[in-house]
Wavefront OBJ file of the C-alpha trace (Angstrom):
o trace
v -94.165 -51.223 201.000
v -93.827 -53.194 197.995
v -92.238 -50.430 195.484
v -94.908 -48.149 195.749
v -95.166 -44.714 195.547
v -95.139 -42.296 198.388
v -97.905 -40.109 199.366
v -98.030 -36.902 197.124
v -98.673 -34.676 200.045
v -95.415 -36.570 202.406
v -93.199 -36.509 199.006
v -94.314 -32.602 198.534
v -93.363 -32.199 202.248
v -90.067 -33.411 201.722
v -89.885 -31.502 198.684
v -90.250 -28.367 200.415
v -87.801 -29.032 203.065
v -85.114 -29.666 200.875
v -85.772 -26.386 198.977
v -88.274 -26.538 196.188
v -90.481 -23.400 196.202
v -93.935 -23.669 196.863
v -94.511 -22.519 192.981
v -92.784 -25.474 191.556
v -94.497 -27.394 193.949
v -97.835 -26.604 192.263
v -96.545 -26.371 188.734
v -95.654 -30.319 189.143
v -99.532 -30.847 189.213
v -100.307 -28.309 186.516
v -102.955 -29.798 183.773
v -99.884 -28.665 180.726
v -96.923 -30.757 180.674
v -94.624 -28.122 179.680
v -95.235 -26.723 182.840
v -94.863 -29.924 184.388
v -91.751 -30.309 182.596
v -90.048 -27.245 183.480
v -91.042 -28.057 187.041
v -89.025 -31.496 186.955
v -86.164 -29.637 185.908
v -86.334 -27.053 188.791
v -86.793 -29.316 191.366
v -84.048 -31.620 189.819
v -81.563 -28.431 190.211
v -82.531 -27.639 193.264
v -81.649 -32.100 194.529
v -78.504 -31.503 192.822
v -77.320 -29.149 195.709
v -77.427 -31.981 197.652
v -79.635 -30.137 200.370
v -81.043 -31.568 204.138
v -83.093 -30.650 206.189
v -86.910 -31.754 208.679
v -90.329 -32.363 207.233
v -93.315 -32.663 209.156
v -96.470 -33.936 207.290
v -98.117 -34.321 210.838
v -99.961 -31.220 211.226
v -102.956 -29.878 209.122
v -103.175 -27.003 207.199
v -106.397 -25.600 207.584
v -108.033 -25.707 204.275
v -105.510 -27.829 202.294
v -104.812 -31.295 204.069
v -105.241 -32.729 207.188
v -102.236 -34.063 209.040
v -100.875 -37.656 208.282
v -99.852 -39.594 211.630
v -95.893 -40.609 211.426
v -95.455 -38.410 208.920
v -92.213 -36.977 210.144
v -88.570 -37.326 209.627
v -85.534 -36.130 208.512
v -84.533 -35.991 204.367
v -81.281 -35.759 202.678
v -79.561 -35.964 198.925
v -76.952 -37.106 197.689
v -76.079 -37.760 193.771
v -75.725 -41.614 192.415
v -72.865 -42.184 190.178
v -75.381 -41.460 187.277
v -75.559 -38.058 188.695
v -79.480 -38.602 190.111
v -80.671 -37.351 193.073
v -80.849 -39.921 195.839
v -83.310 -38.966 198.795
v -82.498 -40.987 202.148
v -85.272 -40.726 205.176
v -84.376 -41.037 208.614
v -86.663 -40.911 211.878
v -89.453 -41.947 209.531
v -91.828 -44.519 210.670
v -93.351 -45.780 207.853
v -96.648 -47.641 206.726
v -99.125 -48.438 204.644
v -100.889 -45.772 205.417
v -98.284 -43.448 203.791
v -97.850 -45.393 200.192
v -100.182 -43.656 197.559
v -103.662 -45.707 196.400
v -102.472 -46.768 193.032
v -104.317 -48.196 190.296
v -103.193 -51.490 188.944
v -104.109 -53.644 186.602
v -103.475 -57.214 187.317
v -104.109 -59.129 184.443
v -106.760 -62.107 184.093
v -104.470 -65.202 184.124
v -106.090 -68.510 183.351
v -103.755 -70.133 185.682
v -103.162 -68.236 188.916
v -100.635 -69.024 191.450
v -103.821 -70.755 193.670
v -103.833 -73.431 190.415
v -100.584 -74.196 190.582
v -99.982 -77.966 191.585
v -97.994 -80.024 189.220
v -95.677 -78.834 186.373
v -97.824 -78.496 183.639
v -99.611 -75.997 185.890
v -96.492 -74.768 186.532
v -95.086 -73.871 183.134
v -98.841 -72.052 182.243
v -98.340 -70.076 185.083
v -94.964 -68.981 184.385
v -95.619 -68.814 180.844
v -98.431 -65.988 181.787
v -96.517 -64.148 183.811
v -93.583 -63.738 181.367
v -96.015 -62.351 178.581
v -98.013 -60.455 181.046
v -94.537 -59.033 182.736
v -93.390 -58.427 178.735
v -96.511 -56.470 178.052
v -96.316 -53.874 181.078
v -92.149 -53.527 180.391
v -93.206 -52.354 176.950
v -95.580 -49.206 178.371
v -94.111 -45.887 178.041
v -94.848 -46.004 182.303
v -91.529 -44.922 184.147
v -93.070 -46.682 187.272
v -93.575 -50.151 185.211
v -91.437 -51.996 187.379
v -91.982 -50.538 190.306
v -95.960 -51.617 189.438
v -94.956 -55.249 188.601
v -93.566 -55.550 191.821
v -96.677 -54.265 193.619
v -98.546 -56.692 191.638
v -96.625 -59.790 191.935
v -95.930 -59.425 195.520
v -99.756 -59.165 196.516
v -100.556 -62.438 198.227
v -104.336 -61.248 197.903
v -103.626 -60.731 193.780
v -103.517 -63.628 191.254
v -99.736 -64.180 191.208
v -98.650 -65.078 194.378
v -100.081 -67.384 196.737
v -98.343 -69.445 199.882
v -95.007 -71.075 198.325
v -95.614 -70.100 195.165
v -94.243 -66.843 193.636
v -92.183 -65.462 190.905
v -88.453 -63.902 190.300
v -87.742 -61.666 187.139
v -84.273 -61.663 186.171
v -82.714 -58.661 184.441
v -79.902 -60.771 181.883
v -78.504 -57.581 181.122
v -76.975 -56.819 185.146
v -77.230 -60.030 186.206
v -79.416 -58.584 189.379
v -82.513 -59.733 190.829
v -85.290 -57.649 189.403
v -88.079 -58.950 191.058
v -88.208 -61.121 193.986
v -91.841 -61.430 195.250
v -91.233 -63.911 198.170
v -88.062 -61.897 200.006
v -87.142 -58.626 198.551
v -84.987 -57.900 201.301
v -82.617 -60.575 200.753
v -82.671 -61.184 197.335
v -84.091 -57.830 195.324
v -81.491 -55.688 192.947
v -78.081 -57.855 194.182
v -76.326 -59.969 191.699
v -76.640 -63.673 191.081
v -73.838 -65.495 192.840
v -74.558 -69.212 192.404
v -72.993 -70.395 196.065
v -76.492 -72.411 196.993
v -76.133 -76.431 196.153
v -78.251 -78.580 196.271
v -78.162 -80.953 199.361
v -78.336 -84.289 197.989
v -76.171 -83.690 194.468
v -73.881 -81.302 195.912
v -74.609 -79.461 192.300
v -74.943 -75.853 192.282
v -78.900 -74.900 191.806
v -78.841 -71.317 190.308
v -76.582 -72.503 186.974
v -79.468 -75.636 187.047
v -81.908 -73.070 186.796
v -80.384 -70.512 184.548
v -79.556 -73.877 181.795
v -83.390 -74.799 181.994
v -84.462 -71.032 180.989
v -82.094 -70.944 178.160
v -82.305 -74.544 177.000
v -85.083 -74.152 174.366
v -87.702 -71.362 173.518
v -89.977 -72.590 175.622
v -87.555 -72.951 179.168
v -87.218 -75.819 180.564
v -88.387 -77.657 184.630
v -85.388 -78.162 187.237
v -86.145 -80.198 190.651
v -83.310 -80.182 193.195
v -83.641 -80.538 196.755
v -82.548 -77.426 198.985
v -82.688 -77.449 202.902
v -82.722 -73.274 203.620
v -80.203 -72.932 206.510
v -82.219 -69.687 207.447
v -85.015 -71.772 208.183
v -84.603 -74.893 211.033
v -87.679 -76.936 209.991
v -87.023 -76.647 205.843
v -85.983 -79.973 205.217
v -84.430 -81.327 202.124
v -86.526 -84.404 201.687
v -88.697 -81.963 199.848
v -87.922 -81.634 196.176
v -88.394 -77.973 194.672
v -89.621 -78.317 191.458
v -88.865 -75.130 189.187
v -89.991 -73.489 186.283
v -88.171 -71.421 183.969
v -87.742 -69.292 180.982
v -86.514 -66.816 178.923
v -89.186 -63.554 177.692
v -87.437 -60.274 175.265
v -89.367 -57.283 176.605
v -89.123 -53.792 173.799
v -88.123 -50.952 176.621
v -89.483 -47.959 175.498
v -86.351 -45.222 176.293
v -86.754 -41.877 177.235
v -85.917 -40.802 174.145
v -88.592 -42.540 172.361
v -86.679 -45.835 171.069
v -86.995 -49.387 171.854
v -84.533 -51.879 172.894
v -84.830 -55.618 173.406
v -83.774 -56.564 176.929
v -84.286 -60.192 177.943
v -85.393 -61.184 181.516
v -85.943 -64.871 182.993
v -89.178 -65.281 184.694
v -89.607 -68.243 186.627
v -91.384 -69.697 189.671
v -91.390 -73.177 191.941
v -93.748 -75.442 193.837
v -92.876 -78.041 196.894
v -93.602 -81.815 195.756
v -94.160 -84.659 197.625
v -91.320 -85.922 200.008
v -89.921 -89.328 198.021
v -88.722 -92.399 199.910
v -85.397 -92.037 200.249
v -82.737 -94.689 200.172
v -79.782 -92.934 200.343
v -78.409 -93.089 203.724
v -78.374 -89.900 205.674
v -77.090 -88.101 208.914
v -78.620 -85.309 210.934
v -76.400 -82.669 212.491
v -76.982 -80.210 215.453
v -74.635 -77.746 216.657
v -73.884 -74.440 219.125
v -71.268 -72.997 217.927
v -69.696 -70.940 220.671
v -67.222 -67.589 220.818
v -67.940 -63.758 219.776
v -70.015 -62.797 216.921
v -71.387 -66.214 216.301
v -74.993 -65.005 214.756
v -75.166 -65.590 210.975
v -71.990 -68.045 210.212
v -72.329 -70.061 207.768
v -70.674 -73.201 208.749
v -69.899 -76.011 205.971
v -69.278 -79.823 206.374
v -67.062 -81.875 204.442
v -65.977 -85.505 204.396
v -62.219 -85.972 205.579
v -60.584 -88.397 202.769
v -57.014 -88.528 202.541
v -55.528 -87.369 198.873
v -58.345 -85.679 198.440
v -59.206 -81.726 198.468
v -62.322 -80.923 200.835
v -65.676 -80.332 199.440
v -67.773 -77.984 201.605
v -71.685 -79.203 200.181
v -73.409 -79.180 202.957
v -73.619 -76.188 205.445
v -76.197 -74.309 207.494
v -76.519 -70.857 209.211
v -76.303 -70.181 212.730
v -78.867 -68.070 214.565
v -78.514 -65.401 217.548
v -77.692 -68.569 219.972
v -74.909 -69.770 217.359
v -77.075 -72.996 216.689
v -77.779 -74.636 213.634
v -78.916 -78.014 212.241
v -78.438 -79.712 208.963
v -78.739 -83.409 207.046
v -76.080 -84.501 204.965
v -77.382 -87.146 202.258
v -75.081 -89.537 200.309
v -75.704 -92.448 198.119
v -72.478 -93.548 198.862
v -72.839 -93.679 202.234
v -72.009 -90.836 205.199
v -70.363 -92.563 208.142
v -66.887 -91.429 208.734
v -64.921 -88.318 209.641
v -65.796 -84.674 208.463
v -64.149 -81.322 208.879
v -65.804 -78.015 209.012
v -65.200 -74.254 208.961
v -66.883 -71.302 209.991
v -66.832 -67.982 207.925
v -68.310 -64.430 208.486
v -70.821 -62.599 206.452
v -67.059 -61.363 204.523
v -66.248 -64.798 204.021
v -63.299 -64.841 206.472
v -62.693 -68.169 208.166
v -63.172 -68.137 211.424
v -63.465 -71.512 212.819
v -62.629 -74.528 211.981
v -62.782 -77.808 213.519
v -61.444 -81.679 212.309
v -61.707 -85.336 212.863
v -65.578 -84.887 213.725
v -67.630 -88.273 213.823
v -70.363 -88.405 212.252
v -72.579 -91.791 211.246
v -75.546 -92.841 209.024
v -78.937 -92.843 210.567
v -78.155 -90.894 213.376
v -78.319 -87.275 214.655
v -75.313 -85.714 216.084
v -75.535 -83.090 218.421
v -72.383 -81.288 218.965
v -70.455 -78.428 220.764
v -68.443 -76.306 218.614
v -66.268 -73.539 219.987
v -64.083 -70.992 217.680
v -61.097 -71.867 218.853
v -61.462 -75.212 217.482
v -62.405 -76.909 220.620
v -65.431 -79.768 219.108
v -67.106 -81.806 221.828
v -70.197 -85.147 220.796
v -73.071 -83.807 222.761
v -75.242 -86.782 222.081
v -75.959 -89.231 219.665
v -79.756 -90.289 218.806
v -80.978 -92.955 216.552
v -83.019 -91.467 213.556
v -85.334 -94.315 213.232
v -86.275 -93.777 217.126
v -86.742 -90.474 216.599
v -89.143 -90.592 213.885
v -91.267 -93.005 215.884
v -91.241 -90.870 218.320
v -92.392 -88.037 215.857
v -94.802 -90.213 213.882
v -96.833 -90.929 217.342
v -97.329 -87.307 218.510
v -96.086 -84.328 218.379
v -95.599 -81.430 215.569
v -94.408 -81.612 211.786
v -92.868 -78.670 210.126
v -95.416 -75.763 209.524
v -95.685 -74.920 205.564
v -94.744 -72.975 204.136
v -92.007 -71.370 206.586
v -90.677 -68.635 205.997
v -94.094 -66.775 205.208
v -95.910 -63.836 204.673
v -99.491 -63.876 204.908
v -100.317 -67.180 206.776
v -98.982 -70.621 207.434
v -99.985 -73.944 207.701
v -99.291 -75.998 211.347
v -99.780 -79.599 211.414
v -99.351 -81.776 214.413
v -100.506 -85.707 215.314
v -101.982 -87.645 218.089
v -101.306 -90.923 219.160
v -103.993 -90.813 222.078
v -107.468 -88.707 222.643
v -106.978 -85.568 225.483
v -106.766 -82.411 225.970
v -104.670 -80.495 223.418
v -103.232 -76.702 223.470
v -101.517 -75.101 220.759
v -100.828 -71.196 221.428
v -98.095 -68.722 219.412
v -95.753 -66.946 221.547
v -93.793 -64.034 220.405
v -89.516 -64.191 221.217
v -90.102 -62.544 224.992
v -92.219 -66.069 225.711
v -95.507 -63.584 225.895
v -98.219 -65.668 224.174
v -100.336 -63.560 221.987
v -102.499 -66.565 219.817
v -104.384 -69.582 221.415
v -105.573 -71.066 218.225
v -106.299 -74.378 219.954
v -107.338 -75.321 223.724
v -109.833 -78.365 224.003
v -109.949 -82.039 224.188
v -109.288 -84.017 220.848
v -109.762 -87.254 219.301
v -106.361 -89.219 217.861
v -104.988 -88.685 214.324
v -104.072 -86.126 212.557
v -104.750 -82.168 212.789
v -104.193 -79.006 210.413
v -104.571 -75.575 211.599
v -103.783 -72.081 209.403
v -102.643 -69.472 211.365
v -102.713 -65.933 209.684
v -100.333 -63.844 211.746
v -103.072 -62.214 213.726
v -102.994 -61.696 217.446
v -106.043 -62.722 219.825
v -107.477 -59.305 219.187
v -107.460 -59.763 215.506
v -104.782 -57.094 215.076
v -101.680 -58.128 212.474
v -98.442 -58.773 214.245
v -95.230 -57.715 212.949
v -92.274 -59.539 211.072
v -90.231 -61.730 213.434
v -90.011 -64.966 214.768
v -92.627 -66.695 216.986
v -92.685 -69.956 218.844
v -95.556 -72.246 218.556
v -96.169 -74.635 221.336
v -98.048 -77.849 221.087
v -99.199 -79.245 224.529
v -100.720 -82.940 223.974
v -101.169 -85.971 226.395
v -97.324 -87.131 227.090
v -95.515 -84.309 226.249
v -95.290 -80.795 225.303
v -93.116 -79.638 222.059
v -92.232 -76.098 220.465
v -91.309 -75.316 216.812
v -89.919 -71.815 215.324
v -92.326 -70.124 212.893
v -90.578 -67.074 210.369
v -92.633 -64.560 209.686
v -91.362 -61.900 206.711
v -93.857 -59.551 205.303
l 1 2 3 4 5 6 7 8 9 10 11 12 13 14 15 16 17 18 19 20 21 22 23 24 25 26 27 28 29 30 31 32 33 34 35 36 37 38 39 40 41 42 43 44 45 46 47 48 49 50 51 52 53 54 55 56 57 58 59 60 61 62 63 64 65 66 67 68 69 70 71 72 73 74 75 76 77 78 79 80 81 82 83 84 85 86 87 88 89 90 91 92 93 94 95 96 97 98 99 100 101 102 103 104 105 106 107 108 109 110 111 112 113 114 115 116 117 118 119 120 121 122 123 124 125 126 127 128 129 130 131 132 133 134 135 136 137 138 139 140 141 142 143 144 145 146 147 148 149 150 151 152 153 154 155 156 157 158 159 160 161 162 163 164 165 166 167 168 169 170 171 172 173 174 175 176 177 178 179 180 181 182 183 184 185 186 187 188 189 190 191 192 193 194 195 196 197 198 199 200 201 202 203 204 205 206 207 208 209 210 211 212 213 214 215 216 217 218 219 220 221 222 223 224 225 226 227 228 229 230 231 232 233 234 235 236 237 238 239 240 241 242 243 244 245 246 247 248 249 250 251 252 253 254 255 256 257 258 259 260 261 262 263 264 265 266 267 268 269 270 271 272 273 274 275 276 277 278 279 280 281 282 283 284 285 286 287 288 289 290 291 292 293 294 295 296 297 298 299 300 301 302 303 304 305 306 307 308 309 310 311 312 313 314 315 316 317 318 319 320 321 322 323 324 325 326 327 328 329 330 331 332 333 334 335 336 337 338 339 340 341 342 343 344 345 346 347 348 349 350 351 352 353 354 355 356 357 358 359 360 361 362 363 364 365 366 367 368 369 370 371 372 373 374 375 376 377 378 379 380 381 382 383 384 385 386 387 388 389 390 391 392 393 394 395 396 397 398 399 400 401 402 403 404 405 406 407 408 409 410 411 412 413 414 415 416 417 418 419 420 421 422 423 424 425 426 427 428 429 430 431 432 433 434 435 436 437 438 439 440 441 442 443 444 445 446 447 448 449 450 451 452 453 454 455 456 457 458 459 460 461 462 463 464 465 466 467 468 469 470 471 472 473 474 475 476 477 478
């Protein structure tokens, strides 16, 4: 929902199950703000019990509202270590159609997210969102942030739009602020620079943080970054970044200011260089219990020297995973690699595995420690083979709103290219007729065949051309 506010009629609802009084209920719209005042505090006494209990918004009540579908649940409180009143929902199926119509104002930036497409375009953009971002932190509005992150999530709004969005850094907790691409992963946790980048092997987040601070006006960063949440990211594909360093005045509640600095900063994809360096693809099942979300990290076996894990990849529900591993130095040789948990515990690890330059290794790993060559392909081959039909990586991936597919043709026939959900049912045909060679772009906006918006998940797109037939994962997060 984006941070916004809850339905005054659901919140009152809940209010009332967990023991405010109708009075104070009313009071907390009264026209005086002493009233309004005292009201806060009774309902904030009344939290602090810590009380439970059902609401039911569901039902009308002739003469006052009519009833809100899913409206329904169960509410509880407990106090944060601040002593605030916490309220957690269960049984609540929530939607859009229970966040409150709010009023925003979204700023008239010169350059909007749309314009963005090289780094001077870049640096305006960010450079407008930092003042505009200082200007609505230095309101008196309690709900400021929970406003900028309605606004700078919007997709439809001038600040976000395909790959490019913004993060807001809070320098004073070190936490994620504002993450308008994937709040769920990223929003309110601390900064914990473990992502490198997969040519360098250099750490990107301290890259980024040095370019903020390294003059008054930021500073660009481009590394290259395949996400091992996402099998067709590839790290051919330099990010280039933007960032730097705004001092918002926080108005406190007791009417003083304070200067809290915040990073603002944003990215866009490049072009894919030609690459020298030589390079090795990996592909891998790893086998055993609880094999969904390892992260499993190469390194190059060199005797007297201590491993370094800089180049890993996630494994999905089937325990597979892919990955490139880049080096100017060369690649060819032995590796090692480990498994570990979401705690970081070690749970696999495997040695003496062979891997060599301009080829793609597909291998069988098992927990135990078991490691088995599955089949070795030539990576020149294979991008013939990809280069005279078939589908390249949909961008951007993961998404929100829409994504781009793009697929080639080496020969004129009929073509079909239809989005399936995980159970194999197909619910979008967005191509079925006979086409001419070359080369094809298609956006698909995450609607069904009816038109109707489907929800967050992966979905399979399938590309059926003359000589073959080939499949690609698409990630959709809203």
């Amino acid at each position: 929902m984006s941070g916004g506010l809850l339905d005054r009629v659901i919140y009152a609802e809940m209010l009332s199950a967990l023991g405010v009084s109708p009075t104070v209920l009313a009071d907390m719209v009264s026209p005086d703000s002493a009233t309004v005042a005292r009201a806060q505090e009774a309902v904030l006494a009344t939290l602090s019990q810590e009380p439970d209990g059902a609401f039911d918004a569901t039902e009308p009540v002739a003469g006052v509202r009519p009833g809100i579908p899913g409206a329904s649940g169960h509410a509880a409180v407990y106090l944060s270590g601040f002593g605030s009143p916490i309220i957690l929902v269960a049984g609540f199926d929530m939607n859009s159609s229970h966040v409150a119509q709010e009023v925003l104002d979204y700023g008239d930036p010169a350059i909007t997210a749309r314009d963005v497409v090289d780094r001077e375009t870049l640096k305006a953009f960010v450079t407008e969102a930092g003042n505009y971002w200082v200007a609505l932190r230095g309101t008196s509005a309690p709900d400021a942030v929970s406003k900028g992150k309605i606004i700078f999530r919007d997709s439809n709004g001038p600040w976000r739009h395909d790959p490019v969005y913004l993060y807001v850094l809070d320098t004073r907790t070190n936490n994620i602020l504002i993450h308008a691409a994937f709040p769920d992963r990223f929003e309110l946790r601390p900064l914990i620079p473990t992502v490198r980048d997969a040519v360098t092997g250099k750490l990107i987040l301290p890259q980024v943080l040095e370019a903020a601070k390294s003059g008054p006006e930021g500073g660009f960063v481009e590394y290259y970054f395949d996400d091992p949440t996402d099998d067709t990211d590839s790290a051919d594909i330099p990010k280039v970044g933007y960032a730097r360093e705004f001092t918002a005045y926080v108005i406190q509640s007791n009417g003083t200011t304070i200067p809290v600095a915040y990073i603002v900063g944003s990215g866009y994809y490049g072009s894919a260089p030609v690459s020298t360096d030589p390079r090795t693809e990996v592909e891998a099942t790893v086998s055993g219990s609880a094999v969904e979300g390892l992260t499993v990290e190469f390194a190059r076996s060199i005797a007297g020297q201590i491993a370094g894990y800089a180049h890993s990849a996630v494994t999905d529900a089937n325990g597979y995973l892919s990955l490139t591993i880049s080096n100017p130095d060369g690649v060819s040789g032995y590796y090692q690699a480990r498994a570990r948990n979401a705690s970081g515990e070690t749970v696999g690890q495997w040695h003496s595995i062979p891997l060599n330059q301009n080829q793609r290794q597909v291998l069988e790993l098992t927990l135990g420690g078991g490691m088995k060559v599955l089949r070795v392909e030539s990576l020149s081959a294979l991008k013939t083979v990809a280069q005279a039909s078939g589908l390249a990586p949909n961008f951007p991936n993961p998404f929100n709103s829409a994504t781009l597919i793009t697929y080639h043709l080496s020969s004129p026939g009929p073509v079909q290219l239809v989005i399936y959900n995980v159970l194999g049912q197909p619910v979008r045909t967005l191509v079925d007729e006979s086409q001419a060679a070359g080369s094809y772009q298609i956006r698909w906006d995450v609607l069904d065949q009816r038109g109707v918006s489907l929800s967050t998940g992966i979905y399979i797109a399938r590309l059926s051309y003359p000589g073959g037939v080939q499949t690609q994962r698409l990630l959709y997060l809203k």
